[in-house]
N, C-alpha and C positions, 0 to 999 in steps of 0.2 A: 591418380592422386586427387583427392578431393578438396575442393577452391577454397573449405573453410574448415578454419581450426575448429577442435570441441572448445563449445563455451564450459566456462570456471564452474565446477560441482556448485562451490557454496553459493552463486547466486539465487537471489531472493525468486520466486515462480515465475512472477509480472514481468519483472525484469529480462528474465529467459523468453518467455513469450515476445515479448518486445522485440528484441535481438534478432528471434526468429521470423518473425513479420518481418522485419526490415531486409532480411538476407533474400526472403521468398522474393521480397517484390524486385529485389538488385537482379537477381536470376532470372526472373519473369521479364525483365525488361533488355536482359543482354549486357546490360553498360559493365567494363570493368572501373575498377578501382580510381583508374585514370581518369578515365571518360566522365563517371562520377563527380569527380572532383573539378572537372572542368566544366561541369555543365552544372554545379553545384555551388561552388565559391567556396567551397571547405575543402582543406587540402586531404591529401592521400592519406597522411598519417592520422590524420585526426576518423577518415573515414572507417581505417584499421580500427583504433579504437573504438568506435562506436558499434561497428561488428561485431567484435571481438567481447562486447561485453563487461569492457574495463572502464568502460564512461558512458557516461547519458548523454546524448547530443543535446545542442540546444533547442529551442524550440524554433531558430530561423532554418536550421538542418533538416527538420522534420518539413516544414511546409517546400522547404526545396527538393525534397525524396519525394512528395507527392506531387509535385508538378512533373518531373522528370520520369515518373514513372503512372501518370494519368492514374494516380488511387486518390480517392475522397477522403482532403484532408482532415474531414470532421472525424472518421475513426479513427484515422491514424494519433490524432489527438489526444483521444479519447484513450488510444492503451499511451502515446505517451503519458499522461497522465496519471494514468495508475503506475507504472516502472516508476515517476519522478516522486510520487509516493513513497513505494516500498523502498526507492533509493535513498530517501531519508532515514528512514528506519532503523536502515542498515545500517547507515552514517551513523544516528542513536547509538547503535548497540555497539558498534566499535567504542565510539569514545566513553562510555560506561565502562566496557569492557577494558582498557585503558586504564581510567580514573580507578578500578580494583583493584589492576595491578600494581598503580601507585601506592594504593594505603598499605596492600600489603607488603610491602618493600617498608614503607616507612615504620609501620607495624615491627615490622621485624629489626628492623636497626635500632628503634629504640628498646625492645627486650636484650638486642645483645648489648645496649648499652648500661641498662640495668645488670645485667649478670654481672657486665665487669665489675660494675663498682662495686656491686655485691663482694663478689672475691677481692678485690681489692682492700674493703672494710674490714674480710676475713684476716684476711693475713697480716693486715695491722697492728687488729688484736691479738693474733698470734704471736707477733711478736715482743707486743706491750705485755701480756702474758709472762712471757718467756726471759725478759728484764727483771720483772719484779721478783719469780720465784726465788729463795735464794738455797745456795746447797748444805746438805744434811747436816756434811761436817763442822762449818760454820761456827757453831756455838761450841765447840770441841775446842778450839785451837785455844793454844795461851797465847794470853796479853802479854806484850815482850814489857819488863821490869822498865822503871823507868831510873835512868843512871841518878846517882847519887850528886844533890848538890858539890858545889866546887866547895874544899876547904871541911868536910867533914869526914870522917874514918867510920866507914861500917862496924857493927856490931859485930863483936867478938875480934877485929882485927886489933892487931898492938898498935898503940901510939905509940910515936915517936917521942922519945925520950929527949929532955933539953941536957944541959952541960948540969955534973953532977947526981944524973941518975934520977931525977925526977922526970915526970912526965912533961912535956910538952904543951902548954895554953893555946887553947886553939883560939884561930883570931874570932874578935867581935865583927859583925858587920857594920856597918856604917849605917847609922839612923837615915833616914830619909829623910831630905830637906821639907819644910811643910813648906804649902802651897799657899796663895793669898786666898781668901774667901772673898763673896760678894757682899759676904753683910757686914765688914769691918775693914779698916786697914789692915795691911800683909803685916806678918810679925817682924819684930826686929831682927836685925842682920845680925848673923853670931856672932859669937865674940873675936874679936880681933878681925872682922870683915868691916873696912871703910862702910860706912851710907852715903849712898850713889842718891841721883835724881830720879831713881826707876824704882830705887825703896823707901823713901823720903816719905814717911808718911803727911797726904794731902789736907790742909784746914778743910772741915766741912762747910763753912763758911765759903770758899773758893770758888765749889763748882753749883750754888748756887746762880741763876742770871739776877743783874742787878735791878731795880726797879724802870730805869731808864728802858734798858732791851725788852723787861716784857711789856711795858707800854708801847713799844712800836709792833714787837708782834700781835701783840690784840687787833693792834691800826691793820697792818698786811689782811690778816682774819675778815676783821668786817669788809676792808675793799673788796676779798675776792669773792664774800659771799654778797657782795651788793653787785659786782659784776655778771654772776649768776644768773639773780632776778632779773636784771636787765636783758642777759639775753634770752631768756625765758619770753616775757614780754613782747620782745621782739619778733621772735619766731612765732608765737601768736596772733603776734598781725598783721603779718606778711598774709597776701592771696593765695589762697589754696595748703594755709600750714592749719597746723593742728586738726581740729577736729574736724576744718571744713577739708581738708585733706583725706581723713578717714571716711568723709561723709557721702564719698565721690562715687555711684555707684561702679562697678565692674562690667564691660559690655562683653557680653555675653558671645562663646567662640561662633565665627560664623560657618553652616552646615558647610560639610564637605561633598562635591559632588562624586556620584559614586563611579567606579574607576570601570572605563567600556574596555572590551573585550582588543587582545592586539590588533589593529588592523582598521578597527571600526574608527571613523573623525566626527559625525554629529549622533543626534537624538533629540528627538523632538522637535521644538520649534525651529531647532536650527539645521533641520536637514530637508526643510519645504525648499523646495526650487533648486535640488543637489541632484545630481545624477548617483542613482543608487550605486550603482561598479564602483565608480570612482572613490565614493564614500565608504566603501566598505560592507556596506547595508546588506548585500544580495548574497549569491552562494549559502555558502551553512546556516545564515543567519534570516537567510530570508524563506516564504514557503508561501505556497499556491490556497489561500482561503476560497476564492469562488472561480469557476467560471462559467462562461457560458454563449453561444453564436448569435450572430447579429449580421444578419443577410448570410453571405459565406465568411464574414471575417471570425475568429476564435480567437475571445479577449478575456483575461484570467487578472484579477487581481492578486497582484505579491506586495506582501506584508512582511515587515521584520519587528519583529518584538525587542528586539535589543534598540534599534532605531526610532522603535516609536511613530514609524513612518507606512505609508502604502504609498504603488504606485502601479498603472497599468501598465500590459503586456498585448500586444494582437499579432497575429499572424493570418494568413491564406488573406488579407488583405488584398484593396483593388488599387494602383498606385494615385496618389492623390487624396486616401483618406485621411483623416483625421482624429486620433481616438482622446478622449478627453477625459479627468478624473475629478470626480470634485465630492469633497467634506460635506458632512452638515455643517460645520462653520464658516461655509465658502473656501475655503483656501481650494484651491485649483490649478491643474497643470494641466497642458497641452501638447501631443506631437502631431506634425505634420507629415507623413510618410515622403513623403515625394514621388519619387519614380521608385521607392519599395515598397512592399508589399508586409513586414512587420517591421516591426519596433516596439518602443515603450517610452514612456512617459519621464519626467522627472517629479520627484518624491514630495508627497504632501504632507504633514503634519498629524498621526490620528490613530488617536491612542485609543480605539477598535476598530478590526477589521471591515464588522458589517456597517460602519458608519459611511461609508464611500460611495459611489456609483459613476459609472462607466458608462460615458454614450459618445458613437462611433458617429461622426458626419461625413456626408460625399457632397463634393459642389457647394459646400453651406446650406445642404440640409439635412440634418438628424434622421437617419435610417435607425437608429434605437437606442435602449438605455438599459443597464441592468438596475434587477431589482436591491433597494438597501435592506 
């Protein structure tokens, strides 16, 4: 039975290559999975993975596979390096490939939401249509007769005959009472009708007002338009009314900053002296601009463009160095390994990449620098 699965078709070349180094030197050297992991500091499952092809180790995994297995960690660097490459790449074109299928999903739910309404507008009018037309026969039908007032005998029937063989007097209608006008007094009450207080025609003289009441109304008139002016005036020279009110400029909205990605906490000035993991900064959003050796240590600057930030990386380190990062504007971070052999820095401020430079000390003294 053979000790390793086939790696995944769609992996990127580098990628596979990588994998395959890694497998040759685990065989070359005997150690199982276990052993690995023990003599590694990376557990079993994570080592599966990295075999396997389904993850990219870190870069403390790689410098610990070349100690354990006496290979020179400057190559082994070197193809990590290109897999952590093409493993972005691939990262790329997943979430492109992603973001396509998004639109076209959205794409599509909005044409089917236009059809509906489309049909829907259809059959609307279909039906507003189908109200208005009216049918053929319509103008065919008769208008049903309208019954003959109360108290009159149609044409050609017989009247009724009174006593003595004459015809019959059909009654009169009763006159319509007239009504009062606005331009006169109502008429007189008929005859033989008392006059009431409600037909009593009024003196015009009556419902004039008498000199007395329109001279206090004129008075009400001028107070309430002198009351006016006065608050008019008033409101005028209150602070901040009228025109010096209008005259106030408008300050202006203040800019909104723009909204970082889930996950990410600074950018820029505010992620100098932040540990990138923590911050969010590293993984998808961060990526490897230079590197380069400094004695045996391998020290890479990683940069995130969403953060705004760089900060160093070293490995195959000697315990006790110290790798240092620093701006053209000064800003500066420091780590001191201790008794390990990589680590990395925390994040400086630097909004480009080639603005930085990385120099390693031993004992407090400068074994080198990279180039800016």
């Amino acid at each position: 039975m053979p000790r390793w699965k086939p790696l995944p078709e769609e992996l990127d070349p580098e990628i596979r290559d990588f994998a395959e180094q890694m497998r040759r030197l685990v065989d070359r050297s005997g150690l199982s999975l276990s052993s690995l992991a023990d003599r590694t500091g990376y557990s079993k499952t994570s080592w599966e993975r990295y075999l396997g092809g389904r993850l990219l180790p870190p870069q403390g995994a790689i410098s610990a596979l070349a100690e354990v297995t006496d290979t020179d960690v400057r190559h082994l660097a070197t193809l990590w390096e290109l897999a952590e490459r093409a493993w972005s790449r691939a990262e790329m074109r997943h979430d492109m490939t992603m973001e396509a299928i998004r639109i076209a999903q959205a794409r599509e739910a909005l044409e089917a939401a236009e059809a509906k309404a489309a049909d829907s507008k259809a059959a609307g009018s279909k039906a507003a249509a189908a109200g208005r037309k009216r049918p053929k026969n319509a103008a065919a039908r008769p208008t049903p007769a309208e019954p003959p007032p109360p108290g009159t005998v149609p044409f050609g029937a017989a009247r009724p005959e009174a006593p003595g063989g004459f015809p019959a007097r059909e009654p009169r209608p009763a006159a319509p009472r007239p009504a009062a006008t606005a331009s006169g007094p109502p008429p007189a009450p008929w005859a033989g009708q008392p006059a009431t207080a409600a037909t009593r025609p009024v003196p015009r003289e009556a419902s004039r007002p008498s000199g007395g009441r329109r001279a206090a109304m004129l008075l009400v008139g001028g107070l309430c338009a002198l009351g006016v002016v006065a608050g008019g005036f008033f409101f005028l020279g209150l602070p901040g009314g009228g025109d010096e009110a209008a005259a106030e400029p408008t300050p202006p909205p203040s800019p909104t900053a723009p909204a970082l990605p889930e996950g990410v906490k600074c950018t820029g000035a505010d992620c100098s002296g932040e540990d990138p993991e923590l911050m969010g900064c590293g993984g998808q959003y961060a990526a490897t601009t230079s590197d380069a050796m400094i004695g045996t240590a391998y020290v890479e600057v990683r940069y995130s463009e969403v953060c705004e930030a760089a900060w160093a990386r070293i490995g195959a380190a000697r315990p006790g160095d110290t790798v240092t990062i620093t701006t053209d504007g000064g800003d500066e971070a420091a780590e001191d390994l201790g008794d390990s052999t990589e680590g990395y820095t925390m994040m400086v401020a630097a909004g480009d990449p080639e603005s930085v430079q990385i120099c390693v000390e031993r004992a407090g003294a400068v074994q080198g620098c990279t180039l800016r």
